[in-house]
PDB file with SEQRES, HELIX, SHEET and CRYST1 records, atoms N, CA, C and O in Angstrom:
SEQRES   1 A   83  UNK UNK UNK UNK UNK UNK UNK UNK UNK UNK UNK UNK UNK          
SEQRES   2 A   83  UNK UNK UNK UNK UNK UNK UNK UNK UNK UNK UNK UNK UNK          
SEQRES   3 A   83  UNK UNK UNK UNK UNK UNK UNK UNK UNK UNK UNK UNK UNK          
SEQRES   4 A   83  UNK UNK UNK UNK UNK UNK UNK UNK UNK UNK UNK UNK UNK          
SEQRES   5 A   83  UNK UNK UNK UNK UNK UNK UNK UNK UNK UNK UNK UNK UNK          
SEQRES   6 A   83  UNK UNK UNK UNK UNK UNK UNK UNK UNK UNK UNK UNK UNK          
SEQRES   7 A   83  UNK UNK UNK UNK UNK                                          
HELIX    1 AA1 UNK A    2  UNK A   28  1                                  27    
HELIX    2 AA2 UNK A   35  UNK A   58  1                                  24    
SHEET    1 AA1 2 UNK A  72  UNK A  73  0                                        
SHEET    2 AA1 2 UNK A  76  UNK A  77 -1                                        
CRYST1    1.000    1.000    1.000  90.00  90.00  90.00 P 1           1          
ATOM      1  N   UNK A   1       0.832  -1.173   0.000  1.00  0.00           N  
ATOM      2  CA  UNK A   1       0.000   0.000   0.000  1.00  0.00           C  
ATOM      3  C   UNK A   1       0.878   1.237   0.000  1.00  0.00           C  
ATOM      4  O   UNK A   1       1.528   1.608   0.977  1.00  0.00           O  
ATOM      5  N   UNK A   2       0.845   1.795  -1.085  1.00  0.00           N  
ATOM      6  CA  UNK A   2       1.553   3.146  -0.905  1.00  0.00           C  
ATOM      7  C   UNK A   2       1.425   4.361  -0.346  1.00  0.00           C  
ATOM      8  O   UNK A   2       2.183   5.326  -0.445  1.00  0.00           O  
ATOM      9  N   UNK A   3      -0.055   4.201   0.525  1.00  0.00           N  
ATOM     10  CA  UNK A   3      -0.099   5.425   1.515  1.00  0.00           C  
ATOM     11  C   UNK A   3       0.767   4.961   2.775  1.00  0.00           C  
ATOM     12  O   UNK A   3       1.304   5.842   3.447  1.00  0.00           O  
ATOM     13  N   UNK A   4       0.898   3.867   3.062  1.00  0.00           N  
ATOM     14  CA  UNK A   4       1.567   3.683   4.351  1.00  0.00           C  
ATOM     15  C   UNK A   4       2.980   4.241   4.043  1.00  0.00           C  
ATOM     16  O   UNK A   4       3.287   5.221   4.721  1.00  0.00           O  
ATOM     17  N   UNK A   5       3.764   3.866   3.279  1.00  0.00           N  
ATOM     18  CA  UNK A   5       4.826   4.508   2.601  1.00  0.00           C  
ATOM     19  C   UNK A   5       5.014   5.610   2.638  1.00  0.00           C  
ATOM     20  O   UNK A   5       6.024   6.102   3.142  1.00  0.00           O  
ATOM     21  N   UNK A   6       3.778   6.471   1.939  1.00  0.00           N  
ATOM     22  CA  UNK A   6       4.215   7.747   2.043  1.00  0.00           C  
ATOM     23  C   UNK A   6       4.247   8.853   3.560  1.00  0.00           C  
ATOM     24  O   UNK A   6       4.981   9.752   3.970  1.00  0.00           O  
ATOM     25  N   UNK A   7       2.741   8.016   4.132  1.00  0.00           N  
ATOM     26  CA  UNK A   7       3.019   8.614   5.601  1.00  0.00           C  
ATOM     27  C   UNK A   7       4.253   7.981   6.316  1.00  0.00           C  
ATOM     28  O   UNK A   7       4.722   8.933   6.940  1.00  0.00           O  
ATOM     29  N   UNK A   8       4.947   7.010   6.536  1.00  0.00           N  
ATOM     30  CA  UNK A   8       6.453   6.576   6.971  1.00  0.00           C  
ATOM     31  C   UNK A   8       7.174   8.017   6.868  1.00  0.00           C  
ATOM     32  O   UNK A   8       7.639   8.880   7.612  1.00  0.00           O  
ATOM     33  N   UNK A   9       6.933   7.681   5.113  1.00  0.00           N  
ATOM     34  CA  UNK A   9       8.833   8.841   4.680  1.00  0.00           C  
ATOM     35  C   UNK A   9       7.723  10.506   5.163  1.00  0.00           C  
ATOM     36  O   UNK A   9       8.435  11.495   4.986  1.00  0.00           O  
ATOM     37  N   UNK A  10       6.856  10.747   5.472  1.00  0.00           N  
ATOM     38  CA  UNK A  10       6.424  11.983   5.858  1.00  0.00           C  
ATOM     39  C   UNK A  10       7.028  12.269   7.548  1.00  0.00           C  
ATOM     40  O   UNK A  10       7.616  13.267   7.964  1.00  0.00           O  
ATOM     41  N   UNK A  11       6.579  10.800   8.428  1.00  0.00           N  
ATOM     42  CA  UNK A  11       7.044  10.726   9.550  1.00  0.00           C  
ATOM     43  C   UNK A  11       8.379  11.238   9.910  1.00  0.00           C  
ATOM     44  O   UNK A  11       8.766  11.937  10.847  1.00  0.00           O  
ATOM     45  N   UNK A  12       9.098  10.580   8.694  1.00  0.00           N  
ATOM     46  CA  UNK A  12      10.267  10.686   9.135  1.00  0.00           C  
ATOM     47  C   UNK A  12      11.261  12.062   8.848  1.00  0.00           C  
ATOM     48  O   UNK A  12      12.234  12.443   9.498  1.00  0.00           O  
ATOM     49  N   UNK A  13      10.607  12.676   7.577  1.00  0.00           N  
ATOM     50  CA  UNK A  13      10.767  13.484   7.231  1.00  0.00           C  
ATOM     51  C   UNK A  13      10.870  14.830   8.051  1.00  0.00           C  
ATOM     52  O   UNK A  13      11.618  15.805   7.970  1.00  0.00           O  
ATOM     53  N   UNK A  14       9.613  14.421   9.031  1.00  0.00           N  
ATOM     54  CA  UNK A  14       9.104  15.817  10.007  1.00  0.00           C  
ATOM     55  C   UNK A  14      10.184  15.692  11.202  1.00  0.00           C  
ATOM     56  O   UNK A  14      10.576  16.658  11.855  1.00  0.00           O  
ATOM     57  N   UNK A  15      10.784  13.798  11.469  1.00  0.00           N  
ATOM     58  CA  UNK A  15      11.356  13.591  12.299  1.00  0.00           C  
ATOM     59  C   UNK A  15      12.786  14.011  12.153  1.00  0.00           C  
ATOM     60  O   UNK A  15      13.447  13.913  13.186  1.00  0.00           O  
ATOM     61  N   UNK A  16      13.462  14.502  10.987  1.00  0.00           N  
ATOM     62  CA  UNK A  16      14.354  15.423  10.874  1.00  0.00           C  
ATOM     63  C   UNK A  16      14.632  16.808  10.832  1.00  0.00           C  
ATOM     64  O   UNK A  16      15.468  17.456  11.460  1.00  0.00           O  
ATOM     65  N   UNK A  17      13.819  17.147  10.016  1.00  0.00           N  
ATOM     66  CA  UNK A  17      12.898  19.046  10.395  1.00  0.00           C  
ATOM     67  C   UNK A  17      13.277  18.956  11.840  1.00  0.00           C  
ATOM     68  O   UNK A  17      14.244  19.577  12.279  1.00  0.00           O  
ATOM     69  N   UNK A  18      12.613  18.279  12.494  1.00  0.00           N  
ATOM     70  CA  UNK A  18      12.938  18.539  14.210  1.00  0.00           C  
ATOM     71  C   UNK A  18      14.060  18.221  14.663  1.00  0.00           C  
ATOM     72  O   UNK A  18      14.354  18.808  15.704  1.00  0.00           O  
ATOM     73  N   UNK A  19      14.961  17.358  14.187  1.00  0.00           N  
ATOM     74  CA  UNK A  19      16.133  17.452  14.477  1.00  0.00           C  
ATOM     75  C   UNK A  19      16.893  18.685  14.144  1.00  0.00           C  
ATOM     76  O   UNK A  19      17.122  19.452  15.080  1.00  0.00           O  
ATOM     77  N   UNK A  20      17.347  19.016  12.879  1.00  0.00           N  
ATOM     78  CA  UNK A  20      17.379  19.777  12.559  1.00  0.00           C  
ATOM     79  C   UNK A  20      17.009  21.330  12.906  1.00  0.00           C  
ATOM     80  O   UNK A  20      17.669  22.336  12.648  1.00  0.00           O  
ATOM     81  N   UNK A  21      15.603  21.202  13.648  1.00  0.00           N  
ATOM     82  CA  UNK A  21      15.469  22.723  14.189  1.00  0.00           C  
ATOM     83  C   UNK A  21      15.971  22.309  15.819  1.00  0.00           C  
ATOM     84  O   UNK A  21      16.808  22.984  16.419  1.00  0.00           O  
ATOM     85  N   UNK A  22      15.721  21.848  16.041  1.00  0.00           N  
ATOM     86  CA  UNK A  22      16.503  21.289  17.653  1.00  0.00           C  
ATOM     87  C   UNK A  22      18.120  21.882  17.364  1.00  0.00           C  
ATOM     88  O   UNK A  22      18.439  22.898  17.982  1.00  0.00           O  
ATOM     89  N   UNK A  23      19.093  21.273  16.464  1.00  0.00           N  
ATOM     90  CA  UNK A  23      20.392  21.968  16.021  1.00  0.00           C  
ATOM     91  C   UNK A  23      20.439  23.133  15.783  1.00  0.00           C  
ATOM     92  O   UNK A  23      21.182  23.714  16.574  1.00  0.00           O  
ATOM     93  N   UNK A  24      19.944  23.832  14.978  1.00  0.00           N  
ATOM     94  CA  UNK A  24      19.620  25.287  14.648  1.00  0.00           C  
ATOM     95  C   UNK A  24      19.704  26.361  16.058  1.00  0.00           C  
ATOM     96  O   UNK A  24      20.493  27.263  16.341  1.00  0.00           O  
ATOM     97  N   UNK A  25      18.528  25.806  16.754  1.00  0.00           N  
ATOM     98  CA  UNK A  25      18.328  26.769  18.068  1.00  0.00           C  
ATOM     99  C   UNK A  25      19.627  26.701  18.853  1.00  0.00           C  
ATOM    100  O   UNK A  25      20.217  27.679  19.312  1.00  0.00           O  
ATOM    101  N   UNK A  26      20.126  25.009  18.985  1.00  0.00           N  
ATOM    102  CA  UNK A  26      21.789  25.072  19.363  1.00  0.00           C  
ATOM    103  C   UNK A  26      22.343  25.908  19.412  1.00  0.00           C  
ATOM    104  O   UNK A  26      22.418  26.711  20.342  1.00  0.00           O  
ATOM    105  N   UNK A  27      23.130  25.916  17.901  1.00  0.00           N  
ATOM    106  CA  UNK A  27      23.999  26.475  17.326  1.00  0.00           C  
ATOM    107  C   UNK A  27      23.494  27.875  17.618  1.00  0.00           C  
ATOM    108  O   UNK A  27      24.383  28.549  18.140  1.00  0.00           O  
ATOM    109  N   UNK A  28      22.385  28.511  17.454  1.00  0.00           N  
ATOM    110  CA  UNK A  28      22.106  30.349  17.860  1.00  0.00           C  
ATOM    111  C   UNK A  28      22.462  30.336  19.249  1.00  0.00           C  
ATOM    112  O   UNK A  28      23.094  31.312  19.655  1.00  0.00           O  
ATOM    113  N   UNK A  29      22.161  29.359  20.109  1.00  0.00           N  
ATOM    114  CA  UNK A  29      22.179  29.990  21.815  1.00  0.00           C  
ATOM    115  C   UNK A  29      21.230  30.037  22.248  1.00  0.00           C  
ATOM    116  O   UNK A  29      21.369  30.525  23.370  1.00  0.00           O  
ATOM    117  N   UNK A  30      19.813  29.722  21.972  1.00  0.00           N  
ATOM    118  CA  UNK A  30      18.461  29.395  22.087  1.00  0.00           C  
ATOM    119  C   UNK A  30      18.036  28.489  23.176  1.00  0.00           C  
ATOM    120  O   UNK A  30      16.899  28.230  23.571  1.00  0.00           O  
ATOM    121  N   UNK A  31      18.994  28.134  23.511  1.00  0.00           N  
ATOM    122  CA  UNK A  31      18.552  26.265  24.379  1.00  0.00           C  
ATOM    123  C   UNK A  31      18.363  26.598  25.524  1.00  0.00           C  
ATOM    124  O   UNK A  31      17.928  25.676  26.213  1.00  0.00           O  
ATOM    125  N   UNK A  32      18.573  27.997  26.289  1.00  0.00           N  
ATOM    126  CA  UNK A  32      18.014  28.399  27.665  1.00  0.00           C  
ATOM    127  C   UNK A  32      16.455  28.450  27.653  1.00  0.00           C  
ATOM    128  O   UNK A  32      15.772  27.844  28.479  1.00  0.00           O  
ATOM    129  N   UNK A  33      16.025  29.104  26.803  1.00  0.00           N  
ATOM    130  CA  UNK A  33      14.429  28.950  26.722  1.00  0.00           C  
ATOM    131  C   UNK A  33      13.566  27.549  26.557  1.00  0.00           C  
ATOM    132  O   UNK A  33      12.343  27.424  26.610  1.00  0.00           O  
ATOM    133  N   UNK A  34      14.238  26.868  26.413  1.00  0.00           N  
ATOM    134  CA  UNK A  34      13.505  25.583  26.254  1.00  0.00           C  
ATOM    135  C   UNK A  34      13.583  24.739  24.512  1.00  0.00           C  
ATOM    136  O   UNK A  34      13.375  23.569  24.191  1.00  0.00           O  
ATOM    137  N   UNK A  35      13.890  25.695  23.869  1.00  0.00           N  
ATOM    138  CA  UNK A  35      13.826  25.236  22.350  1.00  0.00           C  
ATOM    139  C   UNK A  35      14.319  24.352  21.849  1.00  0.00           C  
ATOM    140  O   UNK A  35      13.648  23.612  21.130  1.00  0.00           O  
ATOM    141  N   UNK A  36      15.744  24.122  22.078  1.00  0.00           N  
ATOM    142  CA  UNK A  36      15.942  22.621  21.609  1.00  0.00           C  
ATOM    143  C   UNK A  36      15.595  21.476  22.120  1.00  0.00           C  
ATOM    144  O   UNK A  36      15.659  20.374  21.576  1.00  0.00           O  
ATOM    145  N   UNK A  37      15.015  21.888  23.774  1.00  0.00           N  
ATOM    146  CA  UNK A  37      14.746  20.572  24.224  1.00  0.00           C  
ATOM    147  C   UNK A  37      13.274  19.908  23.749  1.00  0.00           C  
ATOM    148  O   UNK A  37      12.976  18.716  23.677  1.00  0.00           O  
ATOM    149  N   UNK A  38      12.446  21.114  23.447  1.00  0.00           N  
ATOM    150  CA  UNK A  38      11.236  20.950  22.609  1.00  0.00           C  
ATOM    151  C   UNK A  38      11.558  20.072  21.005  1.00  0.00           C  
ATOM    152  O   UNK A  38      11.076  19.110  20.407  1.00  0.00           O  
ATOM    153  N   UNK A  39      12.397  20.830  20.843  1.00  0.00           N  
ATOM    154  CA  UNK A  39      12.354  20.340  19.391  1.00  0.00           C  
ATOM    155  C   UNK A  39      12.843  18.895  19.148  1.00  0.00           C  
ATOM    156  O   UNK A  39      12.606  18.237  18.135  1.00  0.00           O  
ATOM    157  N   UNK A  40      13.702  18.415  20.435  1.00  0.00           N  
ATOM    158  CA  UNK A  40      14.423  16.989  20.618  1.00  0.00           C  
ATOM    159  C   UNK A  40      13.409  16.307  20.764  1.00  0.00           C  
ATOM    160  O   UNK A  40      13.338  15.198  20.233  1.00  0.00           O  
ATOM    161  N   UNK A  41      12.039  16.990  21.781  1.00  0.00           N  
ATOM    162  CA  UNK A  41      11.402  16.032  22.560  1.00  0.00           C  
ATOM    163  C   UNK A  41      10.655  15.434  21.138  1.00  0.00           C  
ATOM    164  O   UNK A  41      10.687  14.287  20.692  1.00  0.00           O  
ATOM    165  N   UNK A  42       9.949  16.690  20.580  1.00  0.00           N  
ATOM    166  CA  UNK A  42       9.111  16.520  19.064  1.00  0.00           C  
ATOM    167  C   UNK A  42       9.989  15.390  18.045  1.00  0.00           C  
ATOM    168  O   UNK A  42       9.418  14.780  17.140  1.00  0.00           O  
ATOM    169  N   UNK A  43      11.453  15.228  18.351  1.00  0.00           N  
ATOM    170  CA  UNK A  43      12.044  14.163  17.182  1.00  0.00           C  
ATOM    171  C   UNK A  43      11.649  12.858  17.412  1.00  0.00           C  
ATOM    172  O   UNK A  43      11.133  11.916  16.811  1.00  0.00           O  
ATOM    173  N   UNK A  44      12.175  13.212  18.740  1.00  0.00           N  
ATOM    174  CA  UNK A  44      11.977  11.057  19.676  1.00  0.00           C  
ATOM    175  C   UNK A  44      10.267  11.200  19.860  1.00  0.00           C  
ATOM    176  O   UNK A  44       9.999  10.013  20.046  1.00  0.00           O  
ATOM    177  N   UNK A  45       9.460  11.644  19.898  1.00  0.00           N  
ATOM    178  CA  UNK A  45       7.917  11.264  19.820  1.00  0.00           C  
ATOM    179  C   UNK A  45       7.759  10.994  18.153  1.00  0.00           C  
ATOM    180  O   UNK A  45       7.317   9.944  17.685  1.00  0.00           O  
ATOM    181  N   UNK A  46       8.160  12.027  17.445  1.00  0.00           N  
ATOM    182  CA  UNK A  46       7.883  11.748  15.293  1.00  0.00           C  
ATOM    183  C   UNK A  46       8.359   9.897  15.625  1.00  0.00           C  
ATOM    184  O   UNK A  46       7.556   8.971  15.516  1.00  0.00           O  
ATOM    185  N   UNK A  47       9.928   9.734  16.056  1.00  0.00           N  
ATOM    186  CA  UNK A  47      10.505   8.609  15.575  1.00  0.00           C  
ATOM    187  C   UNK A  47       9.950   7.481  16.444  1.00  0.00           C  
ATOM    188  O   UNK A  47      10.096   6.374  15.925  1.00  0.00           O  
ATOM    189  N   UNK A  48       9.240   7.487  17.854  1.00  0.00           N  
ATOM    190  CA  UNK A  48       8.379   6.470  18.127  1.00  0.00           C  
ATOM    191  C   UNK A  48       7.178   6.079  17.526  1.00  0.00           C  
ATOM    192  O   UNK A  48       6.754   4.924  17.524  1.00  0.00           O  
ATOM    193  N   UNK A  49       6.601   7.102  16.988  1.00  0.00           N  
ATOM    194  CA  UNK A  49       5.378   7.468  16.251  1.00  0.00           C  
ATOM    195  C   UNK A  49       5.761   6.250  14.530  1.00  0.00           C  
ATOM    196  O   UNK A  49       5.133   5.281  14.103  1.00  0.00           O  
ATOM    197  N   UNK A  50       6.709   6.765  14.140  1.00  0.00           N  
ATOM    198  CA  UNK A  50       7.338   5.550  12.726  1.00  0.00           C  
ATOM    199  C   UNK A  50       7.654   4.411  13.406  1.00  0.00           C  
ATOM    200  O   UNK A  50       7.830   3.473  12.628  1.00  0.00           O  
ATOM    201  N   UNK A  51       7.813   4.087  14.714  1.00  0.00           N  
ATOM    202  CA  UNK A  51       8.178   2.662  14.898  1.00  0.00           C  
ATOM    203  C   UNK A  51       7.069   1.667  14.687  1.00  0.00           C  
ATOM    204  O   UNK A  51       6.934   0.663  13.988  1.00  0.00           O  
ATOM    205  N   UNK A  52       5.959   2.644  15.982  1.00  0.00           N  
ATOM    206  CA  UNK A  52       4.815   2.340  16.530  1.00  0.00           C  
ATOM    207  C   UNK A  52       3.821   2.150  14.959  1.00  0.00           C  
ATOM    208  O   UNK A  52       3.090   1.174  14.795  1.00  0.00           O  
ATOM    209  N   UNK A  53       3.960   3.172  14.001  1.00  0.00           N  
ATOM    210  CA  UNK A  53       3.154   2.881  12.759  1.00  0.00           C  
ATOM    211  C   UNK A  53       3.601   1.527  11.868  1.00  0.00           C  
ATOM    212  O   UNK A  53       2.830   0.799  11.242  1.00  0.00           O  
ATOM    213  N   UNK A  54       4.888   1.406  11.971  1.00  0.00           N  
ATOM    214  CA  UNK A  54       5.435   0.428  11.211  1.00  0.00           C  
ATOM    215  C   UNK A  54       4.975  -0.710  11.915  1.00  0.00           C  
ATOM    216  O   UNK A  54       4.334  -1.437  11.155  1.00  0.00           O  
ATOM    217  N   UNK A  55       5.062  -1.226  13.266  1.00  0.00           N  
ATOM    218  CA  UNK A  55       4.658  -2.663  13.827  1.00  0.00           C  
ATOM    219  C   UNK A  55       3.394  -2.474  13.431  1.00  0.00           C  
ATOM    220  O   UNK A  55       2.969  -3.388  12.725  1.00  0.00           O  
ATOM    221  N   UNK A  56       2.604  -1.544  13.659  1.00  0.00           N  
ATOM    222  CA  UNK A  56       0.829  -1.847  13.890  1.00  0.00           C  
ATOM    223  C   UNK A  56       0.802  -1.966  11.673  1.00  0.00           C  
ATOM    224  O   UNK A  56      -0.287  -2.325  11.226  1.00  0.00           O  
ATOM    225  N   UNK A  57       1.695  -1.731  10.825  1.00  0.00           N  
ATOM    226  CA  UNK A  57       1.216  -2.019   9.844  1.00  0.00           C  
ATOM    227  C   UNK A  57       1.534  -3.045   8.939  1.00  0.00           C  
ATOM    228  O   UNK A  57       1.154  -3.326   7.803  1.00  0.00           O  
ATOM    229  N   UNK A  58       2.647  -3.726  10.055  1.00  0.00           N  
ATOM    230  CA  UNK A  58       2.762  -5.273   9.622  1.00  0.00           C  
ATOM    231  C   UNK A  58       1.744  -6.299  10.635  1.00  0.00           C  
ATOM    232  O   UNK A  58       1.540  -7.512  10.591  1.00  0.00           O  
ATOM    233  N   UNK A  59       1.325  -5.431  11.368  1.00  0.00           N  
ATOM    234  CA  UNK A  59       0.201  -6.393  12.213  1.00  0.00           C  
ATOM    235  C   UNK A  59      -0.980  -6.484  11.434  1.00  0.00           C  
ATOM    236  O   UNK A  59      -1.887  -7.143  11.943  1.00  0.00           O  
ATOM    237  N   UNK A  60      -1.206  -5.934  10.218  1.00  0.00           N  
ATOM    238  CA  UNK A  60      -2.861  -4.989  10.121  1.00  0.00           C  
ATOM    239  C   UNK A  60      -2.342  -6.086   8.715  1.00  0.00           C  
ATOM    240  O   UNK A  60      -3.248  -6.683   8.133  1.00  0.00           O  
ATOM    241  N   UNK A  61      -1.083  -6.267   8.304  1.00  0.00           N  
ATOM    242  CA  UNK A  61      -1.288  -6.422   6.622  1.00  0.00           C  
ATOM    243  C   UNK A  61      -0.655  -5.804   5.648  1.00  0.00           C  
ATOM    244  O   UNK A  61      -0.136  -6.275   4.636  1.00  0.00           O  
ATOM    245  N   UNK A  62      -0.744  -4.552   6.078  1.00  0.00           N  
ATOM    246  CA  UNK A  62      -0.417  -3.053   5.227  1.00  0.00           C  
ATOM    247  C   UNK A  62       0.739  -3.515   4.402  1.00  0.00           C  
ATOM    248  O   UNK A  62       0.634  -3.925   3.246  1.00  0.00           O  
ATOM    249  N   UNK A  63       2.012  -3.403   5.182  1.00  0.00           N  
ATOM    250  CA  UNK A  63       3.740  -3.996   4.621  1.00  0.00           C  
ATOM    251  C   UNK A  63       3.812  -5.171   5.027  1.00  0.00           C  
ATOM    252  O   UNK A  63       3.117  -5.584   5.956  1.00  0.00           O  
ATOM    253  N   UNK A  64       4.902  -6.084   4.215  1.00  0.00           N  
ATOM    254  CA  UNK A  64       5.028  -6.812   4.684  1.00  0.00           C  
ATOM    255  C   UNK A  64       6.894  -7.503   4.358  1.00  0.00           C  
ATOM    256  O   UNK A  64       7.532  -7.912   3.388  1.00  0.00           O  
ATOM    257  N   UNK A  65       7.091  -7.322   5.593  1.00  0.00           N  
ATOM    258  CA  UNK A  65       8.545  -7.439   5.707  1.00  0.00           C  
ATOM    259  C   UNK A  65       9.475  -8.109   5.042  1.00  0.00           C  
ATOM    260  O   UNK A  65       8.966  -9.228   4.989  1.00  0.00           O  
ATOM    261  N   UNK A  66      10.708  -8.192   4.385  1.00  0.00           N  
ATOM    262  CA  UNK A  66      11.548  -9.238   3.813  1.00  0.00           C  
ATOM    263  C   UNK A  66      12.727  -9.257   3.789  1.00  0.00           C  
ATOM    264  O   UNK A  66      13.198  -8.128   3.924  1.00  0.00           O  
ATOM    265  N   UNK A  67      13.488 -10.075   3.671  1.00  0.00           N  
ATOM    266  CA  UNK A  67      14.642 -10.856   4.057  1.00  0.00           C  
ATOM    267  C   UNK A  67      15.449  -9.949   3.023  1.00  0.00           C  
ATOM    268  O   UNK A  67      15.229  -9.588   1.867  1.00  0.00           O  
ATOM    269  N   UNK A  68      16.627  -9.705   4.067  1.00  0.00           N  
ATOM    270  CA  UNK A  68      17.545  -9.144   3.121  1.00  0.00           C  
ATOM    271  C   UNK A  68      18.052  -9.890   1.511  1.00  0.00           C  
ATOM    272  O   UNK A  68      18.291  -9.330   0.441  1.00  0.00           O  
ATOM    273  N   UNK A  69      18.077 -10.928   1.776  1.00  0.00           N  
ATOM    274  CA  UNK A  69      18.478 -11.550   0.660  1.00  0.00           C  
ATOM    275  C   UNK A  69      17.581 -11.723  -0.263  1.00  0.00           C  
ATOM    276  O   UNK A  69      16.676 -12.295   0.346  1.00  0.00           O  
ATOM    277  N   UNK A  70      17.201 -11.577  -1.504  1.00  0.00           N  
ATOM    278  CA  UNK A  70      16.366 -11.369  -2.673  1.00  0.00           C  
ATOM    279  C   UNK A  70      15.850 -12.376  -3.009  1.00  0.00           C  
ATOM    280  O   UNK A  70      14.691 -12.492  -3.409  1.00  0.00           O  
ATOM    281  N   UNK A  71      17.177 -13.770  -2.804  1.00  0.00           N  
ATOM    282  CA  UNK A  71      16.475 -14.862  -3.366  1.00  0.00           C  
ATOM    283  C   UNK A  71      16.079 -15.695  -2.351  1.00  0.00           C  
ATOM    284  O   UNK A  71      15.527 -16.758  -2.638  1.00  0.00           O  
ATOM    285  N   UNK A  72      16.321 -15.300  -0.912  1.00  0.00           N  
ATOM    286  CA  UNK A  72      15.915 -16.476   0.044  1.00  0.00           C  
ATOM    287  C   UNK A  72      14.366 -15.794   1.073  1.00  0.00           C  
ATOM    288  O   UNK A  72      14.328 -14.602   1.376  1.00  0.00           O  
ATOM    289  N   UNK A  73      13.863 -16.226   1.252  1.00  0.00           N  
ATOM    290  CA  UNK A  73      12.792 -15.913   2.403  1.00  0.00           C  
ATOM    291  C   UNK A  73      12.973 -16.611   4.010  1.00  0.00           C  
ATOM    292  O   UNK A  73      13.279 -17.797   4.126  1.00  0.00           O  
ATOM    293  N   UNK A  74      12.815 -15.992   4.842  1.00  0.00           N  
ATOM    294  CA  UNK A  74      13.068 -16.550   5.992  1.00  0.00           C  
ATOM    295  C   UNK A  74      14.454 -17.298   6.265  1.00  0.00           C  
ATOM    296  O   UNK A  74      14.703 -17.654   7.417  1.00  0.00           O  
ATOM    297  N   UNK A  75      15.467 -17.574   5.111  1.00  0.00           N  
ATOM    298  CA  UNK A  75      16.709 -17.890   5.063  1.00  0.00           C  
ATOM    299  C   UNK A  75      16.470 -19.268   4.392  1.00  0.00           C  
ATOM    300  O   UNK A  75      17.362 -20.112   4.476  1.00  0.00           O  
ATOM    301  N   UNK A  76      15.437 -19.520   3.798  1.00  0.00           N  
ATOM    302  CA  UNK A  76      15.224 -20.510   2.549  1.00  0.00           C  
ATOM    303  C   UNK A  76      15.384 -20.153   1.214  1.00  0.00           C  
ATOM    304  O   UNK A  76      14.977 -19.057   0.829  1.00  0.00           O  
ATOM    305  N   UNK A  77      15.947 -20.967   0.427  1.00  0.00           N  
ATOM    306  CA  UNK A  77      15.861 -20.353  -0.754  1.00  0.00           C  
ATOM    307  C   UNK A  77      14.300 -20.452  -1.963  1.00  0.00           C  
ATOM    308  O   UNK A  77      13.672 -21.473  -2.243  1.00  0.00           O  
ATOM    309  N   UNK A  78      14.067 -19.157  -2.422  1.00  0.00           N  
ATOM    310  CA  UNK A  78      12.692 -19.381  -2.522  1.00  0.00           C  
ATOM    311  C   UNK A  78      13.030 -19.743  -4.484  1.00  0.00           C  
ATOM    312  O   UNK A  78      13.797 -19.309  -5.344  1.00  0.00           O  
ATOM    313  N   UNK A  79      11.868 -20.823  -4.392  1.00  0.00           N  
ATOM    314  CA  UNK A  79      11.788 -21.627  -6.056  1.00  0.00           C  
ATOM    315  C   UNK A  79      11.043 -20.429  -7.066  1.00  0.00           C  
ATOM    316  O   UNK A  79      10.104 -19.743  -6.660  1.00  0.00           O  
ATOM    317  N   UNK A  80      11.648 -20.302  -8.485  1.00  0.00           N  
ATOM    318  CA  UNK A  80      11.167 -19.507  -8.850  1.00  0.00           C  
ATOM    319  C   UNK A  80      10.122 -19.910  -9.908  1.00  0.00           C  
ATOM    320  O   UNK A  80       9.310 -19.180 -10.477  1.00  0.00           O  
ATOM    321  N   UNK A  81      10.408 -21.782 -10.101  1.00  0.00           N  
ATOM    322  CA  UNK A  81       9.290 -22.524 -11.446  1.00  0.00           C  
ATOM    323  C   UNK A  81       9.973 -22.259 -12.535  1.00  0.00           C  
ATOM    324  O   UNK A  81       9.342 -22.677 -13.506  1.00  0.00           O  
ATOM    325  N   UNK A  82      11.217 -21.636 -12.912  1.00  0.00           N  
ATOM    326  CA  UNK A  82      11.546 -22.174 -14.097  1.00  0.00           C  
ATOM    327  C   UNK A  82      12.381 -23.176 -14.479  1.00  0.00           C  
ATOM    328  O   UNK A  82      12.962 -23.212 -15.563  1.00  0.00           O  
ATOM    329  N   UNK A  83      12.476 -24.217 -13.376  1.00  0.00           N  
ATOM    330  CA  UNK A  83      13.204 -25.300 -13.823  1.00  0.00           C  
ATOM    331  C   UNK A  83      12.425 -26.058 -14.358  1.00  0.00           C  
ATOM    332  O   UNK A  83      12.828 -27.114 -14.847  1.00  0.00           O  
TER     333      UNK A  83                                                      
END                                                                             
């Protein structure tokens, strides 16, 4: 399903923006007011938020996970029928 996909890379997307503005306020001198710690807190909630979406969308169906290796599944090698 390619909406799950696209909300992921959106997740994650926002989950750098906030990194990123978390660094920013750094680097100015900002971090007495609270700002980077806001903006840290906003990264690690985005990036639990992509974990938490990703399990509940291999639970649901949505994705469905695979083996690094192309030709094996579960560490079997999978038949392709043209022998």
């Amino acid at each position: 399903m390619l909406w799950v996909k696209v909300l992921a890379l959106l997740l994650l997307a926002a989950a750098v923006v906030a990194l990123f503005s978390g660094l920013n306020s750094m680097v100015r001198g900002q971090s007495a007011d609270g700002r980077t710690v806001r903006a840290l807190a906003w990264r690690v909630g985005l990036s639990l938020l992509v974990f938490l979406f990703l399990i509940l969308s291999m639970y649901m169906g949505w994705v469905e996970p695979h083996d690094v290796r192309y030709n094996e599944r579960y560490g079997v090698p999978i038949e392709d029928g043209t022998e």
